[in-house]
Each structure stands twice: as C-alpha cells, then as structure tokens.
N, C-alpha and C positions, 0 to 999 in steps of 0.2 A: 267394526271393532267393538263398537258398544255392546251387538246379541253378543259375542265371544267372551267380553267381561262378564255379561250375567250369567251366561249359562253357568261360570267357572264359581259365582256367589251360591246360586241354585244349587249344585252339589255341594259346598262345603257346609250349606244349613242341612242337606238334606241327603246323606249318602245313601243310605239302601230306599229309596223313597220309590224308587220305578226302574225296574229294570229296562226295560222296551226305552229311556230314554237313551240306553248309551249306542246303539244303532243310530238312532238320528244323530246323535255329537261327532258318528265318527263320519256320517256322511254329510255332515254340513258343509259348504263351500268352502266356506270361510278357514276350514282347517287345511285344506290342499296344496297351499302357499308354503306352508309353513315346516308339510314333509316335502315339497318336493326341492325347496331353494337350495337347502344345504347340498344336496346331490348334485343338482345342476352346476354348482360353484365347484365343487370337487371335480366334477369332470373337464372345466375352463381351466383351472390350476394346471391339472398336471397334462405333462407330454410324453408321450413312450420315450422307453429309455435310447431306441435305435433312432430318435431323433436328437436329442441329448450329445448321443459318442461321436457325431464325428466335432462337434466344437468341444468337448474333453481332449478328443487326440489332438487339436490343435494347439489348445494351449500345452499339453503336455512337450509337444515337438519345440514351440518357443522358446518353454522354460529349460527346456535340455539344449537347444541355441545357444541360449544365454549363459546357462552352466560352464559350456561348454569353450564359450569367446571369452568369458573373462573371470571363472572362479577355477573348473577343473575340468581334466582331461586325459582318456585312459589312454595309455599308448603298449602298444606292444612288443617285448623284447623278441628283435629278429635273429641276435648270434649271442656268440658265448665270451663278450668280449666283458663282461659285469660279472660271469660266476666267481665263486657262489653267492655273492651276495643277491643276483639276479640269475635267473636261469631262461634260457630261450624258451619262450611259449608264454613268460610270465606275464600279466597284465600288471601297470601302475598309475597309478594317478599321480598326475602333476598338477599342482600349484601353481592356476597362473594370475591370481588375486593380487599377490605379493608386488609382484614384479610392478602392477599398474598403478602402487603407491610409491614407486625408485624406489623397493630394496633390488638387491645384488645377491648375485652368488656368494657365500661364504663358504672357506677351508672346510673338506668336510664331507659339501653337500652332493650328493647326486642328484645332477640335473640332464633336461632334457632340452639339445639345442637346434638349430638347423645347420644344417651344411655351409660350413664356413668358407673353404677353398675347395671344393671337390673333391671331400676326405671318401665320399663312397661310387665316384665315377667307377664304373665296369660292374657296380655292384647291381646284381638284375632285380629289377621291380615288379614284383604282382600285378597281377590286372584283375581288378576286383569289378565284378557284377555291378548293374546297377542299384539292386535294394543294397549292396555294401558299400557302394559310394552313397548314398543316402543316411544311409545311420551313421556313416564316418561323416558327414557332412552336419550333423546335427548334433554328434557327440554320446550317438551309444552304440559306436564300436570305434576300437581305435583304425585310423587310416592307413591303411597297406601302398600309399603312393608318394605321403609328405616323404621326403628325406632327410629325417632327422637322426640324431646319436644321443646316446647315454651316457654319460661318463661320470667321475668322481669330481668335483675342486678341489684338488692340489695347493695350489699359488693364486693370489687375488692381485690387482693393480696396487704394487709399490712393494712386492714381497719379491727376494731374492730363491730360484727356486735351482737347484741343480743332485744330481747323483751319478755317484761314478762307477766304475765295475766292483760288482762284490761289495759293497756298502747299501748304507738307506737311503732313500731320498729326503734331502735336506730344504726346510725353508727357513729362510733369515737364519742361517748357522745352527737349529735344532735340529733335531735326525728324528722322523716319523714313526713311530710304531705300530705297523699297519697291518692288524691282524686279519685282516677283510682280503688279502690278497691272496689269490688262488692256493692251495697244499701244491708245496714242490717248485712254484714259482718263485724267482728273485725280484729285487726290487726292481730293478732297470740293467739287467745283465745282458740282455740282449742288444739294447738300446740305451746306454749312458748318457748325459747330456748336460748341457750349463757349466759354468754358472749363467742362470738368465733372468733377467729382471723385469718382471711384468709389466708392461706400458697400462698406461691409465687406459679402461673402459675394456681390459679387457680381462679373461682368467686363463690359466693355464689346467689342463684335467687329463687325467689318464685311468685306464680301465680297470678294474680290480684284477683281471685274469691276466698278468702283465704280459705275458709272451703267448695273446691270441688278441693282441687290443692295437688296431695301427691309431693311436690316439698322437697326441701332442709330438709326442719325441720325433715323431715320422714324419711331419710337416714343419720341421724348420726354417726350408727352404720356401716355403709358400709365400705369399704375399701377406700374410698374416704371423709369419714366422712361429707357427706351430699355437699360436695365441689364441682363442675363440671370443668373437667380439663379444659383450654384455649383451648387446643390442640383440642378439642372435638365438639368446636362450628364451627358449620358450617358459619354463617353471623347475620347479622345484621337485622332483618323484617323493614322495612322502608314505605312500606306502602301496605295497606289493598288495593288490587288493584279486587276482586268481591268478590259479588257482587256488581254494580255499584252505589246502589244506596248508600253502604257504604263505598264507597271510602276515604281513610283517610291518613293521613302520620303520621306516628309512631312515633311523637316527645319525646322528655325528659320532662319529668315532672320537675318544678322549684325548686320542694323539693331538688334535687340532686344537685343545684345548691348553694346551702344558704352558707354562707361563715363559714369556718370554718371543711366542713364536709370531706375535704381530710386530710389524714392522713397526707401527706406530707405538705402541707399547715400548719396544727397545729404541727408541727416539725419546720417550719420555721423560725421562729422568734427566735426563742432559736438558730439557727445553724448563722441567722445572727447575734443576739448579740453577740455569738462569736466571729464570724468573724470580729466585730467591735471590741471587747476586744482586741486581740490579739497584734493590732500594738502600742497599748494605753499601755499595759503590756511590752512589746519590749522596747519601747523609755524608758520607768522608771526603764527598768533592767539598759541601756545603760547607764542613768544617777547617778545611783547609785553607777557603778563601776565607772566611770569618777572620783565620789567625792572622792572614796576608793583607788583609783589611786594618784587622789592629794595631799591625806592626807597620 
C-alpha cells in the first residue's frame, strides 16, 4: 500500500514528467485487486432471473391463498336469476373481510351464500380440469363446483317481511321501491307470501329477475323455512368487476333506506318515551310520599 501511496504523490508533483511511467502504474500488481473485486462482488450478488421466478410464483400463489380465504373472491354468475342487475357470465367479487369482524347482511345488499336446504339439487355441475380446480383453489378463477347462490337481502333477523298478489313487497309495513327488478316482472305475482318474521341469525333474499329466481318464497317449506342462515353467507358482491365493459359497484338501493323501515328504529320511539316517562313518574311518587309523610 505504501509504493501505491507514492506513486499517486509522484504524479500530483509531477504530471507530464515521463510518459513510459504510466505503462508500469498500470501493470503494477498492486492495482489488480482493485479492478477486479468490484466485478467478482457483482457476480456473488446477483442470480438469473429463471432462478429468482419460481419462489416469486410462490409467494404470488400464497398471497392470492390469503386474498382469497379472507379479504375477496371472484365468483361467477351461472343463470339469470340477478338480471339485470347481474347478467350470466358476469364475474363479482365478494367481500369476505367483513363478515370475519360479525358484520351481517344488511336490506339491500347482494350477497353470496351456500346452499342452505338443497335450493340447487338437480342443478348439474361442471367438471372443471385440473389447472381450473387449481386457480379456483387459490382464488384466481372463481370455482365451477362450490354450490353457492346470489341473491338480494330483502328482510334481516327481527323485520317483518311479506307481499301479496299485485302489490310490493313490504318490510315492517313500508312497501319497497324496487327499481332493480327485471322490465315486465312483478314484485311477487307469481309467488306471494307472509307475513313472515325473520328469526334471529338469519336473512330472508330474493332474486332481482323475480319470475326466473326460485329464491326464498320457494322454500317455505324447508327446514329453514325459506330463511338463509347468517352463518352460510359467504360475503358481500360489491362490484361486477368482468366483463369490463360492465363494470359496476353493487350499491344499496335508497328504497332500504326510507325512514321508518328498521324494525328497531320503529321500536324507538316507544322505548325512548319511556325512558323519558320514567324519571317524570319517580319525582311524583317521591312527591306524593313527602305529602303522605307530612300529613
């Protein structure tokens, strides 16, 4: 190191001093270290990229695993029992994030559940290849074997939900206005029903395309009495994500909004006028023994 330091003194006193010196500086030993380490390092560092991709596809396959068990999941519309809000062929993703914190279905929402009572027995099942049970197994394609259904929520656990020939469908005494239902379809003309009162944990849901939808009305008789348990809904459809050119987000309709139509809401009023009675009733007992006391 010390000839290396001089030599570097030697030319700053001395730059055009001898040519014939910079042939020896560049074949001195002692400079050989110094090109060749950086290179050698560079080639320790890096790995072909064909070494690299297959732990990329791995984690890629995990993280779509994961997406797939507990944030979201594409499913595919098989019939026409959603149009138009949905059309057959449509891809959706569902929201299953929600659901692993106790929310619920709300009035409204189109969800996607599993077969409750054997709403699709006779209905025939694809037999999907093995790379399509693969990517349905990882969550990037939806699965052609689950037997799940699509439907709207109607009615929630503690809502009164019924409709009769030629009118709307009615929950807790509001009548729906449900523009989402197929051109030329009626509300429930085919299929009238209720009054029925949602047992707790569970929802009541029916199809937008009302007379191509054997939903709710149709299993009365079931052992779930046309009910679909909570427990059973897979998520929430949030938006139509292919084909692209029907891209849409799966909002609430305003109908389910209108004031009045929760059950709990029309209980309100009665529980706070109570709750107002109560200390009003208090103070006039308190005053009345006072006087019973004095006298």
């Amino acid at each position: 190191m010390s000839d290396l330091a001089d030599g570097a003194r030697s030319e700053e006193a001395r730059p055009a001093e001898s040519p014939a010196a910079e042939p020896a500086a560049a074949e001195s030993p002692a400079a050989e270290p110094s090109s060749t380490e950086p290179e050698s390092g560079k080639k320790k560092s890096s790995r072909p990229f064909w070494k690299e991709l297959p732990l990329l596809i791995g984690i890629a396959l995990v993280l779509a695993l994961f997406i797939k068990t507990f944030l979201v999941q594409a499913f595919s519309i098989p019939s026409d029992s959603m149009q138009n809000t949905l059309q057959r062929g449509d891809r959706v993703l569902v929201d299953k994030l929600t659901p692993w914190f106790g929310s619920e279905p709300e009035r409204g929402e189109v969800v996607v559940f599993h077969d409750p009572d054997g709403w699709l027995d006779g209905e025939p099942t694809p037999k999907p290849n093995a790379a399509q049970k693969f990517l349905s197994f990882v969550g990037l394609m939806p699965s052609a074997e689950e037997k799940d259904l699509i439907k709207r929520t109607i009615a929630v656990a503690g809502d009164t939900v019924e409709c009769k020939k030629g009118g709307p469908v009615q929950v807790n005494g509001k009548a729906l206005t449900e523009p989402y239902i197929f051109p030329g379809n009626s509300a429930c003309d085919d299929m009238p029903f209720g009054p029925f009162k949602v047992p707790d944990g569970k929802i009541w849901v029916m199809g937008d395309h009302r007379q191509d939808s054997a939903d709710s009305r149709y299993h009365t008789s079931d052992a779930n009495k046309g009910f679909v348990p909570v427990s059973q809904v897979v998520g929430r459809a949030v938006v139509v994500a292919w084909p692209v050119n029907r891209w849409s987000v799966l909002s609430v309709p305003d109908t389910f909004d209108q004031p009045g139509i929760s059950a709990a809401a029309g209980a309100a009023p009665g529980v706070l006028g109570l709750a107002g009675a109560v200390p009003f009733v208090l103070r006039r007992r308190r005053r009345l023994t006072a006087g019973r006391t004095a006298g």
